[in-house]
C-alpha positions in Angstrom: 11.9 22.3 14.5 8.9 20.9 16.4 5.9 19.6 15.2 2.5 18.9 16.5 0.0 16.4 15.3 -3.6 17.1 16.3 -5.6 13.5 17.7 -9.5 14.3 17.0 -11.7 11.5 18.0 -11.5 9.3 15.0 -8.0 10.1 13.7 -6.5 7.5 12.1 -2.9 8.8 10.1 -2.2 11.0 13.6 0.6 7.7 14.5 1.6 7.8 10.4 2.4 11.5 10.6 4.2 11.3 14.0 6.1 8.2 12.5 7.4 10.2 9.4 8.1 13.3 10.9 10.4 11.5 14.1 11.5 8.1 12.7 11.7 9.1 8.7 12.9 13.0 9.5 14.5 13.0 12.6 12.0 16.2 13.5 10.8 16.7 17.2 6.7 16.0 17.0 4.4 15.7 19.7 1.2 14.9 20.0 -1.5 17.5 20.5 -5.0 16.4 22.2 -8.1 18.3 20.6 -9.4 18.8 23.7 -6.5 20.9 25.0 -5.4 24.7 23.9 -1.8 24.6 23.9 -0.5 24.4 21.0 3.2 23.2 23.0 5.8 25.9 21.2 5.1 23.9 18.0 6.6 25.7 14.3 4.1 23.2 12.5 0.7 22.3 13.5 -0.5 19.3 11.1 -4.4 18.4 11.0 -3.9 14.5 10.0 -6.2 12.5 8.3 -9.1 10.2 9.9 -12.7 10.4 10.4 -13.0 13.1 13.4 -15.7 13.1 15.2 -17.2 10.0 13.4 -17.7 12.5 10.3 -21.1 13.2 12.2 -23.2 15.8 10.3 -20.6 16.2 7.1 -16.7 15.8 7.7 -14.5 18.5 9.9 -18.0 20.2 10.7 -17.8 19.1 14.6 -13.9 19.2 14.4 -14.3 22.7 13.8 -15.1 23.6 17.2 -13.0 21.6 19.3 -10.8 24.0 22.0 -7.4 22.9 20.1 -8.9 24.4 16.8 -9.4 28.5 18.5 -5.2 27.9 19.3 -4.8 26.8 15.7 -6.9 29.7 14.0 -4.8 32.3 16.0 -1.6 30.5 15.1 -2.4 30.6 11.6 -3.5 34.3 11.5 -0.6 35.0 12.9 1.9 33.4 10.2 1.8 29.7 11.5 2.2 26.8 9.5 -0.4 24.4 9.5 -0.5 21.5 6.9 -4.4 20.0 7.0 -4.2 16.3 5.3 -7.7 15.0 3.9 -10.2 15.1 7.1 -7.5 18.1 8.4 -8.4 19.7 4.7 -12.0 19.5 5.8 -11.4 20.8 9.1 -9.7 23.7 7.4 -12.5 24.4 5.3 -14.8 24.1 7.8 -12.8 26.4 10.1 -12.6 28.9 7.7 -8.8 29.1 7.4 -9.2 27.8 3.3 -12.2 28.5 0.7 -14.6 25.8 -0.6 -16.1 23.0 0.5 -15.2 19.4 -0.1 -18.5 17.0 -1.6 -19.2 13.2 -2.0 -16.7 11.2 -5.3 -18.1 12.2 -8.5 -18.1 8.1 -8.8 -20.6 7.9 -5.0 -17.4 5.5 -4.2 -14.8 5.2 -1.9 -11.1 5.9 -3.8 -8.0 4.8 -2.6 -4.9 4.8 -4.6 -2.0 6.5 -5.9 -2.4 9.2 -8.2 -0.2 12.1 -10.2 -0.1 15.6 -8.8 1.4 18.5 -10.7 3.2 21.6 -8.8 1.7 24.6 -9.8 3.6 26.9 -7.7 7.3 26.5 -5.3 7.7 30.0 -3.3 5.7 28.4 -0.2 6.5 26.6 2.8 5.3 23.2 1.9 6.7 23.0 -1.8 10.2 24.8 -1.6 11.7 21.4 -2.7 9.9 20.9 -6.1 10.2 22.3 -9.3 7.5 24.5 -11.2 5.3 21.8 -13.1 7.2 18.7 -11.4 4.9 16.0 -11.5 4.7 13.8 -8.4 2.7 10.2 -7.2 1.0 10.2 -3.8 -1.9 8.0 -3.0 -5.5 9.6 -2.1 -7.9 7.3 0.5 -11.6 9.1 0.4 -14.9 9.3 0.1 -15.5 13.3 0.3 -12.9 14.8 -1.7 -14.5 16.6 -4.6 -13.6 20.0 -4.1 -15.7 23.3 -4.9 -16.0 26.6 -5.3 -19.0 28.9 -6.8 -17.4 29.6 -10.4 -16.7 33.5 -9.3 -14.6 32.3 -6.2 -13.1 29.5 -8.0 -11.8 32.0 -10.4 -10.4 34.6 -7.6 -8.7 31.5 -6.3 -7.1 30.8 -9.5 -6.3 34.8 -9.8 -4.4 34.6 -6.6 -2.4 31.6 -7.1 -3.8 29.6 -4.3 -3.7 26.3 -6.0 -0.7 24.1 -5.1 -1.5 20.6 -6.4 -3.8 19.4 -9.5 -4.5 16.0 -10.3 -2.9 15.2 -13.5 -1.8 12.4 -16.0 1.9 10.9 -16.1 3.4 13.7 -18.3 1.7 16.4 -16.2 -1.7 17.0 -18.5 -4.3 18.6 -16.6 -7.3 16.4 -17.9 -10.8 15.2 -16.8 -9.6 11.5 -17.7 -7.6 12.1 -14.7 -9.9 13.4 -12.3 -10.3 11.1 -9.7 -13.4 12.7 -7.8 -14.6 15.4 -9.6 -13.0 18.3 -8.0 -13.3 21.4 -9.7 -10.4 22.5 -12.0 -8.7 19.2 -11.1 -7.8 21.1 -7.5 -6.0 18.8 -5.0 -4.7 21.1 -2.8 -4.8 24.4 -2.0 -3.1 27.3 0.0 -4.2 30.4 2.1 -3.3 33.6 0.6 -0.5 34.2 3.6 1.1 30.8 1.8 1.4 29.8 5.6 -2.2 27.7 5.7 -1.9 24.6 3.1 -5.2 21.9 2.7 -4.4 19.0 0.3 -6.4 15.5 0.0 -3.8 13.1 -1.1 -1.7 11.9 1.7 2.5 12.9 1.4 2.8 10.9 4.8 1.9 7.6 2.9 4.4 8.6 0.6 7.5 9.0 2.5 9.0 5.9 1.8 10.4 3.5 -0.7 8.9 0.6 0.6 5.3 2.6 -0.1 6.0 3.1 -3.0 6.8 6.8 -3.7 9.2 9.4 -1.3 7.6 12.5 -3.4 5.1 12.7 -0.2 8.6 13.5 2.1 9.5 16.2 -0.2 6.6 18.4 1.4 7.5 18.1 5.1 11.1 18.4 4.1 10.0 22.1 2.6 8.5 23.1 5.7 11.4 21.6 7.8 14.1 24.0 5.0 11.0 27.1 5.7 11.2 27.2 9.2 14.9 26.6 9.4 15.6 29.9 6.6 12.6 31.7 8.5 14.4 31.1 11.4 18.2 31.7 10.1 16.9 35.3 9.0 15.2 36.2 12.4 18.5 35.3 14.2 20.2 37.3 11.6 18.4 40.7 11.7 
């Protein structure tokens, strides 16, 4: 499978993602300029973390309209995968491929650390490898990550199953103790209704390793790596 990482201005995990994709999963990756159009025969497009653009005028907002980001739309229209990590959630949001919008830390602070995640659903490309409820530990590292929704859209978004990852305590409770920013309905990441489009704030590719500290983060490339290989397995067998 090949994967492209997208370098905005001001990406900073773009050389994390590319390292844990080649050197941790043994994928092909290649790096794809914002500035450019093709998107390189990539099966994956993954929006890495950072501060694009500077974060000028609110995060992913200038991001939004860089040429690289027309090829990405189309790609995920069309049934692409595209995994957007913290700034690439905000891109995503911003580009109108995911609902909501992404505000400052309840707490007006910075937050970086590990926290829990529950699984809310497996049938999609980027959780085939967990179990339903499976609670996981990957670290979060922002400033803008409260997530929200007017209460009627929140609600369709809940109706539709398009939340993959709540923050949670140890055992899996969905509390407001363990909140870290706010985010409405303790919503960490979320998918678009084609399952193909996934925007999550903690970052898996800081969790890919035992010497970080936590492999759960692996788990989700490893699902799209087992997606595209069964996606492709039944193409080549129709």
């Amino acid at each position: 499978m090949r994967f492209g990482v997208v370098v905005f201005p001001g990406s900073n995990c773009d050389y994390d993602c590319f390292y844990v994709l080649r050197d941790v999963l043994g994928q092909e990756v290649v790096f794809l300029w914002h500035g450019d159009e093709d998107l390189r025969g990539c099966d994956c497009v993954v929006l890495p973390g950072g501060f694009s653009y500077g974060d000028y005028l609110r995060t992913g907002a200038i991001a939004r309209f860089s040429p690289i980001m027309s090829s990405v739309r189309d790609f995920a229209l069309s049934g692409g995968v595209v995994l957007g990590i913290c700034n690439g959630f905000q891109i995503l949001l911003e580009s109108g491929l995911l609902p909501g919008a992404l505000l400052p830390n309840r707490s007006g602070r910075f937050i970086c650390r590990y926290v829990f995640l529950r699984v809310e659903r497996t049938d999609t490309p980027f959780t085939l490898l967990f179990a339903p409820g499976e609670v996981i530990r990957i670290p979060i590292a922002h400033y803008q990550g409260n997530f929200f929704l007017p209460q009627d859209e929140l609600s369709e978004l809940e109706r539709r199953g398009q939340v993959l990852f709540r923050y949670c305590g140890p055992s899996g409770e969905v509390e407001e103790a363990w909140n870290p920013n706010g985010s409405a309905n303790n919503i960490a990441g979320i998918v678009s209704l084609n399952l193909c489009v996934m925007g999550m704030m903690p970052h898996p590719e800081r969790a890919s390793e035992e010497l970080l500290g936590s492999t759960d983060g692996r788990r989700i490339f490893l699902s799209v790596v087992k997606w595209l290989e069964e996606k492709r397995h039944a193409r080549c067998g129709a």
